[in-house]
Structures are given as C-alpha cells and as structure tokens.
Steps between C-alpha positions, in 0.01 A plus 500: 500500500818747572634443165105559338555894675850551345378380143163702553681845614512668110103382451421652822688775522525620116800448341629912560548371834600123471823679233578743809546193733846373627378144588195423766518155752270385779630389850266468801202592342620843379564638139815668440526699215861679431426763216705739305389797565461686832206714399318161351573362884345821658223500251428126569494540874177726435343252326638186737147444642320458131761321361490205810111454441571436172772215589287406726163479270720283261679299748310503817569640841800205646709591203574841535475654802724854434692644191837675593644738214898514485 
C-alpha cells in the first residue's frame, strides 16, 4: 500500500508538483515529501490539511496518518 502512495503522488498531486519533488517515502505512518523548492514547501504547508484527506479518501485513514514537506 506504501509503494501504491509513491506511484500515485503525480495523479494526485498534478504533475507541476510531482516535477518539483526531490523524492517522497513513508515511515511510521507519515508521508515525507522532500521538494525542490522552498516556496513550493511553504505553499504546500497551507494546503497540508486538503492534501491528507485526499490520501486519505484514496487510501484510507491507517495509511497515512501526516504528510511532512522537506
């Protein structure tokens, strides 16, 4: 199920974002996401809350638990 977030980061994200990220991994329930560019982390951390019901919609609640942006 980890490795079905990784591959489904561009479709979920849009690919704008998906080119502006480093590399993203899961451990202990939360999703780190290391990106390229420190105004795409700020901008991200605004929308932190939407973008977790979405993983969480697709994936369901035990997956993903938090999102960390790098």
């Amino acid at each position: 199920d980890e490795a079905n977030v990784v591959v489904s980061w561009e479709r979920i994200v849009g690919k704008s974002i998906a080119r502006r990220t480093r590399r993203l991994f899961i451990r202990d329930r939360v999703l780190f996401v290391e990106l390229l560019s420190p105004s795409l982390k700020q901008d991200l951390g605004y929308h932190k809350t939407q973008m977790l019901e979405l993983f969480r919609k697709e994936f369901g609640e035990e997956l993903v638990a938090d999102i960390v942006f790098m």
